[in-house]
N, C-alpha and C positions, 0 to 999 in steps of 0.2 A: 504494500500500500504506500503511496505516493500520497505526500502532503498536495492540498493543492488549496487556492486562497477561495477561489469560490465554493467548495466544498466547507468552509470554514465559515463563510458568508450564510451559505444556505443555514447548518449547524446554528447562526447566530439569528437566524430569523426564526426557525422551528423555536427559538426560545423565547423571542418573543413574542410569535403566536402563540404560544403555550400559555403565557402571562395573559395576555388580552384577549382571544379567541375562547381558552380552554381547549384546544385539540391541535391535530400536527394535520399540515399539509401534506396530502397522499402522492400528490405527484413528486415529490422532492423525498428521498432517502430518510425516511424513518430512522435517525441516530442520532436523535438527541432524549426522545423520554418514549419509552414501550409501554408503559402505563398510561398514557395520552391519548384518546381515541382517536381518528383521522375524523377532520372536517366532514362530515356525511348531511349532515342538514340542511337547510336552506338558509336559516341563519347562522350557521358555522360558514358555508360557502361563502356567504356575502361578508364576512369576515373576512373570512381568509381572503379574498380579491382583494378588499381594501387593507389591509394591511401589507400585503404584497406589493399592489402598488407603490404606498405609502412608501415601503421597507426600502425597497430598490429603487423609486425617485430620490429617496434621502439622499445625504453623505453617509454613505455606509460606513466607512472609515471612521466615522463618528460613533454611531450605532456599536460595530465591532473590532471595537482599536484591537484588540487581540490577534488579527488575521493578516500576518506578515504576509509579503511578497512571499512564493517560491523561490527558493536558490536558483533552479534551471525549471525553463518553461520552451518548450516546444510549441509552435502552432503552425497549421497548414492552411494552404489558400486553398478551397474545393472549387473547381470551374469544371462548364460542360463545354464540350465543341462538338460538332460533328462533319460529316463531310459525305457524300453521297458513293456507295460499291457497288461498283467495279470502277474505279475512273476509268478518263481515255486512255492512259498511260498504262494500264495493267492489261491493254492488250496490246501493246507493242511488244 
């Protein structure tokens, strides 16, 4: 397991959904409290949207000083291209 900062983020918002909601967001990795039921109501949901919003418009940095940069971070550019088979040149 790889530290990673938004995994650390998500962690610091399951906590404070847990505080204001009462329950953890199902879409996001349950690993912050197993005792917490996931959002399932209709007023849990609308909870959970706006404090999600809420969470992540914030200064997160503010919210979760605890959640250093990773030492090494990797990321990739995903693009699509295509191009039509057989070209002309593949029957030369």
């Amino acid at each position: 397991y790889k530290y990673r900062q938004m995994n650390c983020f998500f962690l610091c918002f399951q906590r404070s959904l847990g505080r204001k909601c009462k329950c953890q967001d199902q879409s996001i990795i349950r690993f912050y409290n197993d005792s917490l039921p996931g959002c399932e109501s209709l007023e849990e949901m609308t909870c959970d949207l706006k404090e999600y919003t809420n969470f992540f418009n914030s200064d997160i940095s503010q919210e979760c000083g605890e959640c250093p940069l990773e030492c090494n971070q990797q990321d990739f550019i995903i693009s699509t291209s295509y191009s039509t088979y057989p070209t002309k040149s593949y029957f030369k």
